[in-house]
One Martini backbone bead per residue (centre of mass of N, CA, C, O) as a GRO file, in nm:
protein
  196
    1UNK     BB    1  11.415   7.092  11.245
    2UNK     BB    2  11.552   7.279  11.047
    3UNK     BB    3  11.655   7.444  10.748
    4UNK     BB    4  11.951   7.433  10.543
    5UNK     BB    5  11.778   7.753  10.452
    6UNK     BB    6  11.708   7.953  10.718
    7UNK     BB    7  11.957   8.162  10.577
    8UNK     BB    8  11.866   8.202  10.309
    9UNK     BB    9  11.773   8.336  10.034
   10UNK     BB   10  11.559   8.406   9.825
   11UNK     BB   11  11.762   8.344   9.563
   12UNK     BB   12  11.848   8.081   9.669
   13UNK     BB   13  11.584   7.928   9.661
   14UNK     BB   14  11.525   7.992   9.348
   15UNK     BB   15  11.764   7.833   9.258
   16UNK     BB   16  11.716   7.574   9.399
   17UNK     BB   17  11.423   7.529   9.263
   18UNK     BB   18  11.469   7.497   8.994
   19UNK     BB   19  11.630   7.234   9.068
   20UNK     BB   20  11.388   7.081   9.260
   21UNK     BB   21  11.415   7.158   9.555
   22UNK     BB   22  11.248   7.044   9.808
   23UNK     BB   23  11.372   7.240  10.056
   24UNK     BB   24  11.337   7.526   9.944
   25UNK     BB   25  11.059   7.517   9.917
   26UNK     BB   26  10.998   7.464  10.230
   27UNK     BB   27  11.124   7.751  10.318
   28UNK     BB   28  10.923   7.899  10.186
   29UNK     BB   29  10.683   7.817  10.265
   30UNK     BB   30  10.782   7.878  10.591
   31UNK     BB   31  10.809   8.211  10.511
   32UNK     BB   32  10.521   8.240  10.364
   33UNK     BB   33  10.246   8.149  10.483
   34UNK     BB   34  10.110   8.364  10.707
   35UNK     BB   35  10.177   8.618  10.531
   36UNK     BB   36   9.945   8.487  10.303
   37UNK     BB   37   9.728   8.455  10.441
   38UNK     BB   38   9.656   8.718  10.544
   39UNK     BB   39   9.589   8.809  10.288
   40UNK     BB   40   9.382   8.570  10.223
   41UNK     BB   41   9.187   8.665  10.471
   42UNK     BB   42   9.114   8.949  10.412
   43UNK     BB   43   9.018   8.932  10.145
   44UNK     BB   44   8.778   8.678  10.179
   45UNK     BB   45   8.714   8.588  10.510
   46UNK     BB   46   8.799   8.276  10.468
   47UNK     BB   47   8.972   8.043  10.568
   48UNK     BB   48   8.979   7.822  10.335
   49UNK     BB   49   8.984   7.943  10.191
   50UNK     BB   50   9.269   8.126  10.194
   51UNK     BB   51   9.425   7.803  10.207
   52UNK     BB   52   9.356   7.721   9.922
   53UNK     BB   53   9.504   7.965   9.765
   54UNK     BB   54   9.788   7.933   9.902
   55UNK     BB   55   9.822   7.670   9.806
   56UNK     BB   56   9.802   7.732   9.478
   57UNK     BB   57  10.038   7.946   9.456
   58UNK     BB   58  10.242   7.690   9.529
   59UNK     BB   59  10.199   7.453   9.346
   60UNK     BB   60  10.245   7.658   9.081
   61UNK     BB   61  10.552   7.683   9.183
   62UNK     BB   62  10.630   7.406   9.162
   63UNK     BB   63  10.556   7.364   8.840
   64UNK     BB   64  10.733   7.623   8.767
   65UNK     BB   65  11.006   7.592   8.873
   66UNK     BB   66  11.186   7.621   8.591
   67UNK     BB   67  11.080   7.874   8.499
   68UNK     BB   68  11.127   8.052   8.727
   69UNK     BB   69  11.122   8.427   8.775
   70UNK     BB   70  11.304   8.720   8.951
   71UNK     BB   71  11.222   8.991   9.025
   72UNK     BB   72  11.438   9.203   9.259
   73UNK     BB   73  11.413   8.990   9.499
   74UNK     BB   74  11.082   8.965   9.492
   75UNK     BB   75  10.924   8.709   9.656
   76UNK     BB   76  10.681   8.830   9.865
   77UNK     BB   77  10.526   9.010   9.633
   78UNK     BB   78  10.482   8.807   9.422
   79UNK     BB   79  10.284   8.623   9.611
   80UNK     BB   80  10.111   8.843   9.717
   81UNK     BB   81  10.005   8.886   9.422
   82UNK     BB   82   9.904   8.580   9.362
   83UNK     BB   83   9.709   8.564   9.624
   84UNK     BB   84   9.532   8.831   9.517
   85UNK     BB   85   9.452   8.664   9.247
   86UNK     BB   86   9.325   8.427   9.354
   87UNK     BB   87   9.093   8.540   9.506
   88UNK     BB   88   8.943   8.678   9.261
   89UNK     BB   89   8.890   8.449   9.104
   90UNK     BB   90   8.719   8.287   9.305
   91UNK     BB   91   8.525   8.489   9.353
   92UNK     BB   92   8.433   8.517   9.070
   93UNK     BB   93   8.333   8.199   9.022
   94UNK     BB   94   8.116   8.214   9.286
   95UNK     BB   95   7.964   8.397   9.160
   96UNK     BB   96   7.856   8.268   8.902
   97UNK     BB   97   7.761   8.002   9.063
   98UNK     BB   98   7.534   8.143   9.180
   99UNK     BB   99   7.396   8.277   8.970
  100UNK     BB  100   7.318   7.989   8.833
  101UNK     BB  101   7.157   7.929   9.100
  102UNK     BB  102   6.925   8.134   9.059
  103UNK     BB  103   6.919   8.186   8.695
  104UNK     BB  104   7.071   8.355   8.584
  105UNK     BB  105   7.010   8.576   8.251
  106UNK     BB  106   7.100   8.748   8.077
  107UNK     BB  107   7.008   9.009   7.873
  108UNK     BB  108   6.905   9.068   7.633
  109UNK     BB  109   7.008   9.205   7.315
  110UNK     BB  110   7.127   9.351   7.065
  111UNK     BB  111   7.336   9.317   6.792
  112UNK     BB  112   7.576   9.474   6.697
  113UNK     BB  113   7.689   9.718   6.490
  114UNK     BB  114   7.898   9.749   6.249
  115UNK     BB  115   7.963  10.008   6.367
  116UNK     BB  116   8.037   9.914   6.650
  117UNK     BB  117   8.222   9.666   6.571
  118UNK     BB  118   8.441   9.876   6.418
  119UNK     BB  119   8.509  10.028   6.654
  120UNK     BB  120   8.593   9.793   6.855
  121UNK     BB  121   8.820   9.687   6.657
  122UNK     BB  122   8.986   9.936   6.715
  123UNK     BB  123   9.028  10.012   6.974
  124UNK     BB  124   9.186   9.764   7.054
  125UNK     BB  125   9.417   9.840   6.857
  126UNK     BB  126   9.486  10.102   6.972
  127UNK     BB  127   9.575  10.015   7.242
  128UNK     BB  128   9.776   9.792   7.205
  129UNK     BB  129   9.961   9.978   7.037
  130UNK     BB  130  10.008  10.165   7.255
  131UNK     BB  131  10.135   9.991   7.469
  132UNK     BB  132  10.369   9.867   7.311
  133UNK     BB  133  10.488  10.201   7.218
  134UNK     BB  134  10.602  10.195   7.505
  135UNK     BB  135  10.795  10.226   7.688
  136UNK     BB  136  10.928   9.963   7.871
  137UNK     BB  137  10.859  10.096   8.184
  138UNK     BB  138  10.610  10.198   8.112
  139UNK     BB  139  10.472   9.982   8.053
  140UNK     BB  140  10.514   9.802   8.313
  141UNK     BB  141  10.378   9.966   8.461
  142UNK     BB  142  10.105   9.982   8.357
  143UNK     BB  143  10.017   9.654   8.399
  144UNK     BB  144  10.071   9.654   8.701
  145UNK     BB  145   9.809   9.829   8.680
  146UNK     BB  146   9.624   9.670   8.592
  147UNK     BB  147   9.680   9.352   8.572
  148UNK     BB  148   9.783   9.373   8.922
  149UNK     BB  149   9.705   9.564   9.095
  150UNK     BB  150   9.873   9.797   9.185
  151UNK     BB  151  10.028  10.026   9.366
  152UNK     BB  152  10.245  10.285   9.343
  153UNK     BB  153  10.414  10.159   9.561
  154UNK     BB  154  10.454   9.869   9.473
  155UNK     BB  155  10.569   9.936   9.217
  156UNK     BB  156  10.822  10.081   9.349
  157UNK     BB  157  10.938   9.835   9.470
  158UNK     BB  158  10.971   9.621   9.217
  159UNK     BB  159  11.153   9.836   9.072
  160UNK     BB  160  11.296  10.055   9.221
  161UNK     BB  161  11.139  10.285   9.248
  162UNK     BB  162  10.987  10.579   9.265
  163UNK     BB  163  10.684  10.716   9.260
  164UNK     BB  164  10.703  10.965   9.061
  165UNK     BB  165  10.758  10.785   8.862
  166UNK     BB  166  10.575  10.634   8.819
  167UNK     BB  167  10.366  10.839   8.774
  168UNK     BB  168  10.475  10.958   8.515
  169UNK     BB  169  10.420  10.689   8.346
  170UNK     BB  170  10.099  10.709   8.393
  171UNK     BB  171  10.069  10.958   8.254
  172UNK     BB  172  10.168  10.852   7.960
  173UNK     BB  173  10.041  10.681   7.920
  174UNK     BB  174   9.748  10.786   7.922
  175UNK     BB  175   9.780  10.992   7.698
  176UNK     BB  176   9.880  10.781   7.462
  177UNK     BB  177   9.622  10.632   7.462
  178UNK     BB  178   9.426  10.865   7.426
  179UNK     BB  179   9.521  10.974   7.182
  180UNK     BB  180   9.426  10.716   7.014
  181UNK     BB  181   9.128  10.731   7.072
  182UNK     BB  182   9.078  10.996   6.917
  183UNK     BB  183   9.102  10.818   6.637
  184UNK     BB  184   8.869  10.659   6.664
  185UNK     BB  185   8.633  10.860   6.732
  186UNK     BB  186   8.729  10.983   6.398
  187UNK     BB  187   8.658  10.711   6.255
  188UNK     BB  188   8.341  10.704   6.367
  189UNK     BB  189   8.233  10.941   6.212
  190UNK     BB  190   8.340  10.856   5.934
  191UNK     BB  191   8.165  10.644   5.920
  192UNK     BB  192   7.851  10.737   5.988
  193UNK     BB  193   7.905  10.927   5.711
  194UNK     BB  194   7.913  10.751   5.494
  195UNK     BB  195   7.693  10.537   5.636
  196UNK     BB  196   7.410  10.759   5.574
   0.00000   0.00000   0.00000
């Protein structure tokens, strides 16, 4: 039996998933599962993990249903980011409890010096601050490329902009947080210059 929404958009079946519509969801879940798969089987290799990926990413779509908002309506971008998302994390996790079941334990190291903490406590704030500084969409593309690793294709699919455009913004982007960085580095001289 067909699904009542198999001909319905994407934002149709968002706009009916927020208010709970378990059809609409249905109709998701089965214009996207295939899609999903193969992106989370090329990433991962392995079938099961894969599978368990693309369920994890439905599970929490229908959990955040309510508060759930899709820019541009691009509702299978976003899926298949969060399930590019959801392998890397897997595959992260898996990391660690190898390591763990190895005995592995990072090397001692010696703990950081005052200077060293306070460099690295400007850093941070100096790059956060250069980040808000950025106008909006400068900012946004920005983001979706450190931390959702998405190509200028992608940015530039995802905003409906040119790619040439996200070129642009990435490189003022990475200028000004550059500008930023050269703060530190001379506040962290000044810093061992006084204190030494």
């Amino acid at each position: 039996m067909s699904s009542p929404y198999q001909y319905a958009t994407d934002s149709e079946l968002v706009a009916r998933l927020r208010k709970g519509d378990e059809a609409a969801f249905g109709a998701i879940y089965d214009r996207y599962w295939d899609k999903l798969f193969v992106v989370s089987a090329n990433r991962i290799g392995d079938q099961q993990d894969a599978e368990e990926c693309v369920q994890d990413v439905f599970h929490k779509l229908w959990t955040l249903r309510e508060t759930f908002s899709l820019e541009n309506d691009n509702l299978g971008g976003y899926l298949a980011v969060a399930v590019r998302n959801q392998v890397f994390n897997r595959r992260l996790k898996r990391h660690r409890e190898r390591l763990r079941a190895e005995g592995y334990t990072p090397l001692q190291t010696l703990p950081p010096s005052p200077e060293q903490e306070f460099i690295a406590r400007e850093l941070q704030k100096r790059i956060d601050g250069a980040i808000r500084a950025l106008p909006e969409q400068c900012r946004i593309v920005f983001e979706l490329r450190q931390k959702e690793d998405l190509t200028n294709k992608e940015i530039a699919e995802r905003l409906g902009i040119s790619e040439n455009t996200v070129k642009y913004h990435l490189k003022k982007a990475n200028r000004d947080i550059r500008g930023s960085l050269e703060v530190v580095t001379l506040l962290g001289l000044f810093y061992h210059f006084f204190h030494h």
